[in-house]
C-alpha positions, 0 to 999 in steps of 0.5 A, a space after each residue: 116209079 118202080 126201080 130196076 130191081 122190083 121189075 126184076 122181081 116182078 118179072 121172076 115173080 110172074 114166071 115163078 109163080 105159075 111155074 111153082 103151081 105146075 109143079 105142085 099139081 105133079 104132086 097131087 095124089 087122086 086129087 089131094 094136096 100131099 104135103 110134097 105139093 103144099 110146101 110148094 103151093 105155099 111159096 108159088 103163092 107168096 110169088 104171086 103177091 109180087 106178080 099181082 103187084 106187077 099187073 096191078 101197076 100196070 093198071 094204076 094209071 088207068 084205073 088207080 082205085 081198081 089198082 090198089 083195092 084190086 091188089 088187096 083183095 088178089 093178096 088176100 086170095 094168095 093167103 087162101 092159095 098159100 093156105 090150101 098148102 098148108 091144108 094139104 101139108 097138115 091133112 097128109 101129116 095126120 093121114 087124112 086121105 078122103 075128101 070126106 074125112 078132109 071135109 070133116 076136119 073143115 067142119 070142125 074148124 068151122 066158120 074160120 075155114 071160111 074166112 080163111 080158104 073157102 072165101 078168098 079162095 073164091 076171090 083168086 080167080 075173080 082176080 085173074 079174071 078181072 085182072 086179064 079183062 082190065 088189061 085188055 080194056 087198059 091196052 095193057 096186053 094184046 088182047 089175046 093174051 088177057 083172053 088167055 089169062 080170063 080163061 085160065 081164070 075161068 079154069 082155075 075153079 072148074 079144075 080145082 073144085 072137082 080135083 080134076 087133075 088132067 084138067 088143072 094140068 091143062 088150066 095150069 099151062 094156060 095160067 103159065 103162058 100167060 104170066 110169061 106173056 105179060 112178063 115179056 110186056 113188063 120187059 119190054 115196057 122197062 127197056 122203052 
């Protein structure tokens, strides 16, 4: 049983989150992480690991294997999202300003930029993703707001991967939205 504090922070935790990643993205350059949208990355991402902790309680009951693997796999994933802060701080700081000379500084790193950005970096989404359908299928969530969190999964890459800025704007939003949304749920779950 979590006490009054944690469902506090999970609550700021599951607005800030978002909030701090819409932000960041007002500060990308031609699709770049800058090192202004890094820093903020980096801690919009250590908010989410208490934000992922919250959905994934609410899910413990139902699913309680899901809940504690699903946990440790959306930890690993904020890493690579607080890792492509850091990215974006370092390739600012020694004036990396092409995809292609970022590129070939991934490629001198090698493997461990796998380990390390590119595979969890994958596994955020999924997270969101599964995250928003289990919701749904707990009852967890009305279930358009578990649409709205998958859909906002679905965004993430699509957005992200091709540094469509207007597009992760608007991914963004819907990631925000729906974070709100379930904190209103985990609220009014602790005043029952």
């Amino acid at each position: 049983m979590e006490s009054k504090l944690q469902r506090q922070i999970w609550i700021f935790t599951l607005i800030a989150a978002p909030l701090l990643l819409c932000i960041a993205q007002f500060f990308w350059i031609d699709g770049r992480v800058t090192a202004t949208a890094g820093w903020i990355q980096v801690i919009a991402f250590v908010f989410w690991i208490p934000a992922f902790q919250a959905m994934f309680v609410l899910l413990k009951p139902q699913y309680p294997s899901y809940a504690v693997w699903g946990f440790l796999i959306a930890v690993y994933a904020s890493v690579a999202g607080a890792g492509f802060g850091y990215d974006g701080i370092y390739t600012d700081a020694f004036d990396i300003e092409s995809a292609e000379a970022a590129g070939n500084l991934h490629s001198e790193i090698g493997f461990p930029i796998v380990l390390t950005l590119f595979l969890p970096g994958i596994l955020f989404p999924i997270s969101l993703l599964l995250l928003g359908i289990q919701l749904i299928r707990a009852k967890k969530v009305q279930l358009w707001v578990g649409l709205i969190l998958s859909l906002a999964a679905v965004g993430f890459p699509l957005s992200r991967v091709p540094r469509i800025d207007l597009l992760a704007h608007l991914d963004n939003a819907l990631l925000l939205f729906s974070h709100i949304l379930i904190a209103i749920t985990l609220m009014k779950k602790g005043n029952q």
